[in-house]
C-alpha positions in Angstrom: -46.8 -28.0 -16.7 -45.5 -26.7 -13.6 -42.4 -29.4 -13.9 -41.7 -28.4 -17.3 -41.3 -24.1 -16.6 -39.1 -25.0 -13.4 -37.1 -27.2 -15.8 -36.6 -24.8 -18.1 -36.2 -22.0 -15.7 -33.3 -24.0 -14.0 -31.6 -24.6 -17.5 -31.9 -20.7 -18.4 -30.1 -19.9 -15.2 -27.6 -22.3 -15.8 -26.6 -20.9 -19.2 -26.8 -17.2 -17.9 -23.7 -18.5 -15.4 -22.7 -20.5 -18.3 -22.4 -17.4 -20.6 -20.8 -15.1 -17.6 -17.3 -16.1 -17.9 -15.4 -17.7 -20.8 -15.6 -21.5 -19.9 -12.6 -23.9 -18.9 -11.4 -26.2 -21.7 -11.2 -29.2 -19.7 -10.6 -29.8 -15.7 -6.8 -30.1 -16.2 -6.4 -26.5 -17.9 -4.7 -23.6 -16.8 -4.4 -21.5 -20.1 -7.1 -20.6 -22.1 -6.6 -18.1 -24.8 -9.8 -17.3 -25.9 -8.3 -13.9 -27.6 -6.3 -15.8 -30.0 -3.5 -13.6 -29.0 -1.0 -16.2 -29.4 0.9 -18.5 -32.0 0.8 -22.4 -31.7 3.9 -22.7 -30.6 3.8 -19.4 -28.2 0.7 -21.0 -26.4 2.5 -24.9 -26.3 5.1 -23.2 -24.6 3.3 -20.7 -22.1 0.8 -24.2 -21.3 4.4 -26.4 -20.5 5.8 -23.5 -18.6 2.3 -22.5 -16.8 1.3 -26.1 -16.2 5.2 -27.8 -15.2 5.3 -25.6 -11.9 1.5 -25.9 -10.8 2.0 -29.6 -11.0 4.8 -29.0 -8.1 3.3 -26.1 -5.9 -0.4 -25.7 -4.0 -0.7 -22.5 -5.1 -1.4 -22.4 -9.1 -1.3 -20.0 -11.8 -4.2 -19.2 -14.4 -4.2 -17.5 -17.3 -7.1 -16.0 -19.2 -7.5 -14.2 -22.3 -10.7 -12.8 -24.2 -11.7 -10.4 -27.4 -13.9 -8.5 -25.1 -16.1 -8.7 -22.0 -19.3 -8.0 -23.7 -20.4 -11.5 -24.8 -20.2 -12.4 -21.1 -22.2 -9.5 -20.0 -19.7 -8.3 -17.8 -18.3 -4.5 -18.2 -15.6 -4.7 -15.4 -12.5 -6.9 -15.7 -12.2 -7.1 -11.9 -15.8 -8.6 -11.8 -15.2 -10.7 -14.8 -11.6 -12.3 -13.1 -13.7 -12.5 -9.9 -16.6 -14.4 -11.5 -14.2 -17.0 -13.0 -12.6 -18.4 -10.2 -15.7 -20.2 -9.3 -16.4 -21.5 -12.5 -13.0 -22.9 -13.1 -12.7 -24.4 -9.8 -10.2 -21.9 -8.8 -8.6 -22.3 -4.9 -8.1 -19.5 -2.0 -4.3 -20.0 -2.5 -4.3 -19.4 -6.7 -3.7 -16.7 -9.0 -5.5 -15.9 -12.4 -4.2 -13.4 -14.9 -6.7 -12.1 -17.0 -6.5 -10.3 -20.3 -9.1 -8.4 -22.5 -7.8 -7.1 -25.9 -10.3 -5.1 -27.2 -11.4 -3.5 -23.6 -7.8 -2.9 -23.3 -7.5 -3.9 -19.4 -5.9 -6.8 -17.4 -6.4 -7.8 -14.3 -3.9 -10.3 -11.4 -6.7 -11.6 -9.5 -5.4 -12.7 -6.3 -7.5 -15.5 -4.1 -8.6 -14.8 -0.7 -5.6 -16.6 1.2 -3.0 -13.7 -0.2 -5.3 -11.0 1.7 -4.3 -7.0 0.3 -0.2 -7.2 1.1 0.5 -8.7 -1.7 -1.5 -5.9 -3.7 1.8 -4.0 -4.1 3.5 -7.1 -5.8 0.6 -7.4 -8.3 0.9 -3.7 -9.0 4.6 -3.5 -9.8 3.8 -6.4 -12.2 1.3 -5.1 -14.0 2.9 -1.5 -14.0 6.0 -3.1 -15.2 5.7 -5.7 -17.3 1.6 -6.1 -18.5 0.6 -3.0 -19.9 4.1 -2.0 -21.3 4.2 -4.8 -23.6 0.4 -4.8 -24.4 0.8 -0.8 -25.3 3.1 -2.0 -27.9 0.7 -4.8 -28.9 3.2 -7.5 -28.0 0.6 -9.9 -25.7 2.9 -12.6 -26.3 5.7 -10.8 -24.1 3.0 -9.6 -21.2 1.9 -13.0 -21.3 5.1 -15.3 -20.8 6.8 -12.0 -19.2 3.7 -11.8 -16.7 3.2 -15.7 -16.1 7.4 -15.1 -15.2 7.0 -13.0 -12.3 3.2 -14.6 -11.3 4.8 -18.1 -10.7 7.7 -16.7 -8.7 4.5 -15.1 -6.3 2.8 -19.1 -6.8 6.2 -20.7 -6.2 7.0 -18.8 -2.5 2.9 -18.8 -1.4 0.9 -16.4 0.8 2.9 -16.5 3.6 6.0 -15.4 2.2 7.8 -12.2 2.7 7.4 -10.1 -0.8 10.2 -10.2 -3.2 12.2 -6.8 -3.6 14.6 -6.3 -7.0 16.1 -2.9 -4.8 16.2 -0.9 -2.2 12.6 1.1 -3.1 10.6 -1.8 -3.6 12.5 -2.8 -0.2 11.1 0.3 1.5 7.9 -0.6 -0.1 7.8 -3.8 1.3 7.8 -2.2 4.7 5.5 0.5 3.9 3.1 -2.7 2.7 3.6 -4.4 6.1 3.0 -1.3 8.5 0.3 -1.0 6.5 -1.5 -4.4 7.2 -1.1 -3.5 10.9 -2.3 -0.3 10.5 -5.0 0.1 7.9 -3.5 3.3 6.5 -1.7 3.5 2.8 1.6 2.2 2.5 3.0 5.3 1.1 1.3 7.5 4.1 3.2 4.9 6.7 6.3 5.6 5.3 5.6 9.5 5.9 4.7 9.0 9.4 7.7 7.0 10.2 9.8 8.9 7.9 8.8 12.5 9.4 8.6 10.7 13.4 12.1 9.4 13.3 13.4 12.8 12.4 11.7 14.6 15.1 13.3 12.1 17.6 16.3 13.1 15.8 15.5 16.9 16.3 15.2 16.6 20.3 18.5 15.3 21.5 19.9 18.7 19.2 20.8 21.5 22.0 17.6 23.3 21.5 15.5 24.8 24.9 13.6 21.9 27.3 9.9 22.9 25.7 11.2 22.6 22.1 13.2 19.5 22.9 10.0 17.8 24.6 7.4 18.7 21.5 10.4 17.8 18.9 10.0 14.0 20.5 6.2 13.8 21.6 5.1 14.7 18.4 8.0 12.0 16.6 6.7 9.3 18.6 3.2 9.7 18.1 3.8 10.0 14.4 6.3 6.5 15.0 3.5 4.8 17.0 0.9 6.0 13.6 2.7 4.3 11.4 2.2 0.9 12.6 -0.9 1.2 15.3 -3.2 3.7 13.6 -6.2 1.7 12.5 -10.0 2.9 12.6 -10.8 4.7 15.5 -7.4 4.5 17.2 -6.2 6.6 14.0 -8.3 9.1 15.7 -7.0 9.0 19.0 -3.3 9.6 17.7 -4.1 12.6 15.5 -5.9 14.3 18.8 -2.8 13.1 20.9 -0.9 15.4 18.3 -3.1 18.1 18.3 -3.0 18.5 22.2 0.6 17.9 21.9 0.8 20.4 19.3 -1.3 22.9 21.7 0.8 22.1 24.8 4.2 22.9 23.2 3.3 26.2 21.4 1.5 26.6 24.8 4.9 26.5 26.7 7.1 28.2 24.2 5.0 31.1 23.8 4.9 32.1 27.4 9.1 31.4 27.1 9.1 33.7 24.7 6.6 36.3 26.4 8.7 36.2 29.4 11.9 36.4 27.9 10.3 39.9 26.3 9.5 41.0 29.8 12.8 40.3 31.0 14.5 42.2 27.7 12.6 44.9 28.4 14.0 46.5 31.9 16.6 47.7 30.0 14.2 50.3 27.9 14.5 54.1 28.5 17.8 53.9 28.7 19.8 56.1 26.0 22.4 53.9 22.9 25.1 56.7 24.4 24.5 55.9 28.4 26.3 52.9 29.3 24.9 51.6 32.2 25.9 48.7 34.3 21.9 47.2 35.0 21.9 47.1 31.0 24.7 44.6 31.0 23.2 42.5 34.5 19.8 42.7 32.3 21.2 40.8 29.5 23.5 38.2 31.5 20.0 37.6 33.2 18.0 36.9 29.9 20.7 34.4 28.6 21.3 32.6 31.8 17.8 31.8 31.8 17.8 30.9 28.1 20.4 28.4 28.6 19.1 27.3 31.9 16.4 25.3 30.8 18.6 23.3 28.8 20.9 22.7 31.3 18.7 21.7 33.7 16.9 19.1 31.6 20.1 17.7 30.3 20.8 16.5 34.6 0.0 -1.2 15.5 -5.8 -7.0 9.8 -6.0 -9.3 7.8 -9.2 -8.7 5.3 -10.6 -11.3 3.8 -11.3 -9.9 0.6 -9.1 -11.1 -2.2 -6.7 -8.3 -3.8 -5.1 -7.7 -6.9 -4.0 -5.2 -9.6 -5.5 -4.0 -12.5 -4.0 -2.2 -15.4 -5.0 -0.3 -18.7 -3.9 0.7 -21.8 
């Protein structure tokens, strides 16, 4: 009796994983268009194209699509792509596109090997080319027009430096990379470096020794953010600001202060008395104005697989 509940037990678990993602057609699939979203002919030609490159490259594409996610008991189409990559025998190195009509949502599920860098490439994808064309109902376009740009990602492989169609996806590119080294967004890397490099900028200009010094402390700790800010070290540099912050409005306000104090010998005296101490009061003030100018002039790699998601 005892045999015959663990048997069945077993063979109810095995159909709950069964029933979890949409199974593969055979071991040599790629394409599976459960959603009937395609012609004959529009899938023969997606399978040849989908199925002539991963025959040449380790790193293979998959494409999956469904009616909905509800006769899989799933509700999330992140979980659902996740969940099928080791039921279909997916590898570390591969790629699965996955489509749900009725849900409305699509999801470039990257394996583990292409770590969170190549996030941004999924993303312009899906932004792009996915959920324009399955807006307009068009899910052969999305499909061949997605499978396009996924086996140009399969074709260079995890290690390769993202493609870039002009010069913003460029600067995101190198937003993406300062990013991997220094756990902040991409976009917020590109501000620090943007914003640090103009302060550098700002303290070769002709301005007073205390300006000139907090002009490039403050770009250089903003430079040295952008690529070396990660967990607690982000920390450390925003309280190297801060003091850095205090120290030059420190110094400037008692340069200011003083230079009141010096302006000031001159008062009592009357607009119609010309008087020669006026005139030494001044040349006094700008000397030292100019005089401090003039004497100063003698950075992970997470092993959680990424992706994109999109919705329509």
């Amino acid at each position: 009796m005892r045999v015959r509940v663990g048997i069945l037990g077993l063979m109810l678990t095995f159909w709950a994983l069964a029933a979890s993602v949409p199974p593969r057609p055979s071991p040599q699939a790629f394409v599976a268009d459960y959603a009937s979203l395609l012609s004959a002919e529009e899938k023969s030609s997606l399978v040849r194209q989908v199925n002539e490159q991963n025959q040449k490259m380790p790193s293979h594409l998959f494409i999956i699509t469904v009616s909905h996610l509800k006769p899989y008991a799933q509700s999330d189409v992140e979980e659902a792509a996740k969940a099928c990559f080791p039921a279909w025998g997916m590898g570390d190195s591969d790629v699965l596109l996955f489509l749900s009509a009725r849900d409305r949502k699509a999801r470039i599920q990257l394996g583990a090997d292409w770590g969170r860098r190549w996030d941004l490439e999924s993303q312009r994808i899906m932004r792009d080319v996915i959920v324009p064309a399955c807006k307009e109902e068009n899910y052969h376009r999305a499909l061949s027009q997605g499978a396009n740009r996924l086996l140009i990602v399969t074709a260079a492989g995890p290690e390769a430096a993202l493609p870039a169609q002009n010069w913003y996806e460029k600067a995101e590119n190198l937003g993406a990379r300062m990013s991997a080294r220094s756990g902040l967004s991409w976009q917020m890397c590109l501000a620090f470096l943007g914003t640090g490099c103009c302060l550098m900028l700002l303290s070769l200009l002709p301005f007073s020794s205390n300006e000139r010094k907090f002009s490039g402390s403050l770009g250089l700790a903003l430079v040295l953010s952008s690529w070396f800010a990660n967990g607690l070290l982000t920390l450390f540099w925003i309280l190297t600001g801060l003091t850095v912050l205090w120290a030059a409005g420190s110094l400037i306000q008692g340069g200011f202060q003083s230079g009141i104090s010096l302006g000031g010998t001159g008062g009592g005296m009357q607009p119609d008395e010309p008087d020669s101490s006026a005139s030494s009061s001044y040349s006094n003030e700008s000397s030292i104005s100019y005089g401090g100018s003039g004497a100063d002039s003698g950075s992970s790699n997470s092993s959680d697989s990424g992706g994109a998601t999109g919705s329509w």
